[in-house]
C-alpha positions in Angstrom: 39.9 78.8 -105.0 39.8 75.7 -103.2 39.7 75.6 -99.6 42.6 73.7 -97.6 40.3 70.6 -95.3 43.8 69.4 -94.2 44.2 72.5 -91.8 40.7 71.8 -90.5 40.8 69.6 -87.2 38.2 67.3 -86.3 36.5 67.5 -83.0 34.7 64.3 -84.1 38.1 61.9 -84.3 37.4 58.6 -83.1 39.0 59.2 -79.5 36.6 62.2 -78.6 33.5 60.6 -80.2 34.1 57.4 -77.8 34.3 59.4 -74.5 31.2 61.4 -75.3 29.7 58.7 -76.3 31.1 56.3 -73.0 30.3 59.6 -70.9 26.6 59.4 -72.5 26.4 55.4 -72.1 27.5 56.0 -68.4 24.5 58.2 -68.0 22.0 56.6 -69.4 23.3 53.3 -67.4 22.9 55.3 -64.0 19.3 56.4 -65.2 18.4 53.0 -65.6 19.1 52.0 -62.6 17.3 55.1 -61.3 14.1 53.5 -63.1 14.4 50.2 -61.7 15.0 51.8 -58.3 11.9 53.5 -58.6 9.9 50.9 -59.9 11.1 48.5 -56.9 10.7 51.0 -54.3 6.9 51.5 -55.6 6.4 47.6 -55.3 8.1 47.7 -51.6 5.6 50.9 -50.7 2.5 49.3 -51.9 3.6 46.1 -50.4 3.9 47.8 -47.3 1.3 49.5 -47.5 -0.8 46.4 -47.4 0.6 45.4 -44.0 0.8 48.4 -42.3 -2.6 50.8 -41.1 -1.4 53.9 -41.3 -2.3 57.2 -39.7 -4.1 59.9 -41.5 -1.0 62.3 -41.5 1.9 59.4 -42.4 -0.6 58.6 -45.1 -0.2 61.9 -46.7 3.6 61.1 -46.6 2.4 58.1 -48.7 0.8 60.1 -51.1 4.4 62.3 -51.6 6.4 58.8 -51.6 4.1 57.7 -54.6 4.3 60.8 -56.2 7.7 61.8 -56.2 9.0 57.7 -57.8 6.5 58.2 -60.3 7.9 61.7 -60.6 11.6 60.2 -60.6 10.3 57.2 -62.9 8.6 59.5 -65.3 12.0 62.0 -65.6 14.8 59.3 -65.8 11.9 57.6 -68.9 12.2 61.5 -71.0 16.0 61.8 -70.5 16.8 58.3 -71.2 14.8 58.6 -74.4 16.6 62.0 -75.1 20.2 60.3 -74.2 19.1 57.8 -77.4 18.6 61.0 -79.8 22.1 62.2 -78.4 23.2 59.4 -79.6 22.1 59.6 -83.4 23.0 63.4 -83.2 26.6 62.8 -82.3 27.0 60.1 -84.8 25.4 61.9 -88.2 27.3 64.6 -87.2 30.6 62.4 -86.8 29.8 60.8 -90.5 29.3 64.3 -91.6 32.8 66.3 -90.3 34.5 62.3 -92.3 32.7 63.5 -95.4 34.2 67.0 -95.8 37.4 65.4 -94.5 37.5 62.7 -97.2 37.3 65.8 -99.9 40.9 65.9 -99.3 41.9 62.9 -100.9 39.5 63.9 -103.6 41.7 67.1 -104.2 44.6 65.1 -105.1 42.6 63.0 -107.7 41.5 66.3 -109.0 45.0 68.2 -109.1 46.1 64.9 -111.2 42.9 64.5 -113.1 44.1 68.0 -114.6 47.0 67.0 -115.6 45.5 65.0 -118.3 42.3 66.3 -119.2 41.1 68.1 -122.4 38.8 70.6 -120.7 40.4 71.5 -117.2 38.0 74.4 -116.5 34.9 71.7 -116.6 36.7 70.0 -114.2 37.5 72.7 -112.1 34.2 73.9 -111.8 32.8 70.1 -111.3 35.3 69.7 -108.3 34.0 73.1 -107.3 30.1 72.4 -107.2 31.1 69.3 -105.1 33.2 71.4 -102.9 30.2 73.7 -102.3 27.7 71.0 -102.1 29.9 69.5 -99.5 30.2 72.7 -97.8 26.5 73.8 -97.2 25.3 70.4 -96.1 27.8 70.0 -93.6 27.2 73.6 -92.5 23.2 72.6 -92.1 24.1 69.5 -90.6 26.3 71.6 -88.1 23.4 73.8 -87.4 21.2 71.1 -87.3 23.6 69.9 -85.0 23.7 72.9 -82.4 19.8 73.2 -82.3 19.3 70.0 -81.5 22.1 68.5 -79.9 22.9 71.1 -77.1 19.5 71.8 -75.8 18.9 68.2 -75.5 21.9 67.7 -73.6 20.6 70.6 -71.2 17.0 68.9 -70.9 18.7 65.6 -69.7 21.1 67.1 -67.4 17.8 68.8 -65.9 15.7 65.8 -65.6 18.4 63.8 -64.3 18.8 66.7 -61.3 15.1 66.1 -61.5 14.6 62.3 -61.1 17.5 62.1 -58.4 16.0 65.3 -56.6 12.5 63.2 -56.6 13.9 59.4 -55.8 15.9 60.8 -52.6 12.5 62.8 -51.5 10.7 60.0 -51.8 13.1 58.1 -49.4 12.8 61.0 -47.1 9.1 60.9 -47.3 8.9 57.3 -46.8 11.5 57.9 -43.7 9.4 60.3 -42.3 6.5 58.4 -42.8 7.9 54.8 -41.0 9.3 57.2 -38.1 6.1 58.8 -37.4 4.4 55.4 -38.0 6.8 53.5 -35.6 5.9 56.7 -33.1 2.5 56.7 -33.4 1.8 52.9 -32.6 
């Protein structure tokens, strides 16, 4: 028997693809800018750091200042490139669910292609081994799908947590570090 796609909704229309995919654009925007953050404030802290004789103990602030931007740098870098894959993901996946939707239309042309042919089980069973087809390698892509796409999204929600976590230490740090500088003098 063939199955019925028209009862089969799509959580892949075009409205729900574009707000994950603004959503995802949104995050990768604010990582950027979380990058270019920490590059700068590097460039500041070394530029201070030129200017400025520092203690022994605000100098170990330094050390945490350094290492938590790179830190911050390093994290917002993965889940950026991870946001890109995210990307791809949602979009084969899109193309796929409009491929088994399209096999609709093809039903129709089938149902009439009947109508007039000599041999109409060869047909049916051609329309079937397409249906199947159609079936397994969107069930694959699916699965493909949910392996990949889910616990990516988890890895970039964590090193976002993670690069924001280390960028506003690093501030702290390098607050510390002036105060106890500005003290010390």
């Amino acid at each position: 028997a063939l199955p019925i796609w028209s009862s089969m909704v799509n959580p892949f229309d075009q409205k729900s693809l574009q707000l994950r995919l603004e959503s995802m654009k949104l995050s990768q925007s604010s990582l950027q800018q979380l990058m270019t953050l920490s590059a700068g404030g590097l460039a500041i802290f070394f530029g201070l750091v030129s200017k400025a004789s520092f203690i022994e103990p605000v100098r170990m602030l330094g050390v945490l200042v350094v290492l938590s931007w790179v830190v911050a740098l390093c994290a917002s870098a993965i889940a950026h490139r991870l946001i890109g894959g995210l990307f791809i993901s949602l979009c084969n996946i899109s193309l796929a669910t409009e491929k088994v939707l399209a096999l609709e239309s093809q039903m129709d042309e089938v149902v009439e292609d009947m109508a007039v042919a000599i041999n109409q089980n060869k047909l049916a069973a051609e329309a079937n081994v397409k249906i199947a087809e159609a079936r397994s390698k969107f069930e694959l892509e699916s699965k493909a799908f949910e392996l990949t796409f889910f616990p990516s999204q988890d890895r970039v929600a964590c090193l976002t947590i993670w690069a924001f976590s280390a960028f506003v230490f690093g501030f702290v740090a390098l607050a510390c570090g002036y105060v106890a500088w500005a003290f010390s003098a």
